[in-house]
Kinemage of the C-alpha trace (Angstrom):
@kinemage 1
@onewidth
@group {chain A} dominant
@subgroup {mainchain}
@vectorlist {calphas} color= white
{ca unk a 1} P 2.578 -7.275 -12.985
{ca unk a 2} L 0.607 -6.884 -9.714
{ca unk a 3} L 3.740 -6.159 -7.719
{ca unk a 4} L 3.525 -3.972 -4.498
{ca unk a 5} L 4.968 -0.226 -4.776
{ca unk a 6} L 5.633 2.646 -2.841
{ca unk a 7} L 4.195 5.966 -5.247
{ca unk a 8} L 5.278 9.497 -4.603
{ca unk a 9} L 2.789 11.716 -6.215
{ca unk a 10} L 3.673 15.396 -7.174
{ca unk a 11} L 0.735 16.531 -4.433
{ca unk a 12} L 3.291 15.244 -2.011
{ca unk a 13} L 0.978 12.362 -0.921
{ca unk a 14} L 3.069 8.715 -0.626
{ca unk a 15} L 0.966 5.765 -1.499
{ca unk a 16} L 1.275 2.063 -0.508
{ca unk a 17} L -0.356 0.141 -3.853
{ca unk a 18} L 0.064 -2.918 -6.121
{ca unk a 19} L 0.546 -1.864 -9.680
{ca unk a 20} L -1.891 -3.639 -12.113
{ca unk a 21} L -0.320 -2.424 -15.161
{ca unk a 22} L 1.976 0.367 -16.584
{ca unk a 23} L 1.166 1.530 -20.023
{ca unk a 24} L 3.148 4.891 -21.898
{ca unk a 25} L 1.578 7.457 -20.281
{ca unk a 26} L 0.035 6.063 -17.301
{ca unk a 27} L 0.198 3.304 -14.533
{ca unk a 28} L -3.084 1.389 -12.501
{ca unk a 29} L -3.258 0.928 -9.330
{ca unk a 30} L -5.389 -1.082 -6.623
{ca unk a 31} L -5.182 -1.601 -2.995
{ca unk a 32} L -3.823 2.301 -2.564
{ca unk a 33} L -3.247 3.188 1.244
{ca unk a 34} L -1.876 6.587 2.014
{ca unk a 35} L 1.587 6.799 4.163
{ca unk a 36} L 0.994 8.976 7.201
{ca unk a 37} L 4.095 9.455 9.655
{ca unk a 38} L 3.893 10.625 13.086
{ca unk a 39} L 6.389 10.932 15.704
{ca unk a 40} L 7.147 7.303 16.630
{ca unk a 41} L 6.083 5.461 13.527
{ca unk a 42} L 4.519 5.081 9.841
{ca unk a 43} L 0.437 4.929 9.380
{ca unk a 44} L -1.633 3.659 6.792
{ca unk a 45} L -4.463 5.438 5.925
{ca unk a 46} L -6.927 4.442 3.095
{ca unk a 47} L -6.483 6.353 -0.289
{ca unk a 48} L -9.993 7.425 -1.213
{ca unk a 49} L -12.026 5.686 1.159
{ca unk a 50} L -15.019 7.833 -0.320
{ca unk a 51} L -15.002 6.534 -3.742
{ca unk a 52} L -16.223 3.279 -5.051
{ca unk a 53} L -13.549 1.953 -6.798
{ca unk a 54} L -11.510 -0.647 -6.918
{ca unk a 55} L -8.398 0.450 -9.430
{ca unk a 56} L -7.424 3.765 -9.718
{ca unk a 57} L -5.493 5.004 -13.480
{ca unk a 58} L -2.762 7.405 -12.857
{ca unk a 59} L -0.855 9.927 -15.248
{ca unk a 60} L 2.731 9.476 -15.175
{ca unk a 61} L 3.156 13.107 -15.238
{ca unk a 62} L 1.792 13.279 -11.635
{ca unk a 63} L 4.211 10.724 -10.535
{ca unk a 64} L 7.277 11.933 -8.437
{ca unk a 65} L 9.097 8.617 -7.856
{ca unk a 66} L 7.627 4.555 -8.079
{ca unk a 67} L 9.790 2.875 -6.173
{ca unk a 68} L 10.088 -0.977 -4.646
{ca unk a 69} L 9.134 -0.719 -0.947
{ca unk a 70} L 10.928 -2.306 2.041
{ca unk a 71} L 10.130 -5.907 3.032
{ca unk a 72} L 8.562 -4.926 5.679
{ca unk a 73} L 6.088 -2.286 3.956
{ca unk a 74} L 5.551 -4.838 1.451
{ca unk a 75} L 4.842 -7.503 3.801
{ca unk a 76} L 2.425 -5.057 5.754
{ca unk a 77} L 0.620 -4.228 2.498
{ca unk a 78} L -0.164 -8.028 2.251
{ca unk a 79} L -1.375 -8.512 5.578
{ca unk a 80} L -3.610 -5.805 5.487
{ca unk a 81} L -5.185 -6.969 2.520
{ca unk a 82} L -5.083 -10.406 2.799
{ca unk a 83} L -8.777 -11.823 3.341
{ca unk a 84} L -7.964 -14.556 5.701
{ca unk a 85} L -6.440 -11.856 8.459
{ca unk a 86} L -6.631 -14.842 11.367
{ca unk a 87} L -4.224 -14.207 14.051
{ca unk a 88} L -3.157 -17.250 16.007
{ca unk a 89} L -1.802 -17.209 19.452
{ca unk a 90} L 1.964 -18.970 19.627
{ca unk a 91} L 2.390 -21.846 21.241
{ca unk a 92} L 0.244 -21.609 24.694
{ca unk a 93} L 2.816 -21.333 28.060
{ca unk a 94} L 1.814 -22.995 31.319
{ca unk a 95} L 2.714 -20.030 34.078
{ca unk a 96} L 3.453 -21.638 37.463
């Protein structure tokens, strides 16, 4: 499976994950980050960051909405767990 989502759970948190799997009653998870919005734009903010764990099993019955994300939310989910984050400059410009 291990397709990017956007969760709703019924605590009213929204999370950022890729779904490992999806059986009848529940769905796993990995790479969770919680959707914070302020004023001007959307925040990421680990899920958990105080447990040691790298999947997380969720009922179904505490699942408001799974949903396919925007590109753009999907693409951001990727770069921020992509282990080769190197940023290179563009193409250097010669100011006179």
């Amino acid at each position: 499976m291990n397709e990017i989502r956007l969760v709703r759970l019924t605590s009213g948190e929204e999370l950022l994950c890729k779904k490992l799997n999806e059986s009848g009653l529940t769905i796993t998870i990995t790479q969770a980050v919680a959707l914070v919005p302020t004023k001007e734009r959307l925040g990421f903010m680990p899920y958990l960051p105080y447990a040691d764990i790298d999947t997380l099993i969720v009922k179904k019955e505490h699942i408001m909405f799974d949903l396919k994300p925007t590109k753009e939310l999907a693409d951001q989910h990727v770069l921020m767990h992509n282990d080769s984050n190197i940023v290179t400059p563009e193409k250097p410009q010669i100011v006179v």
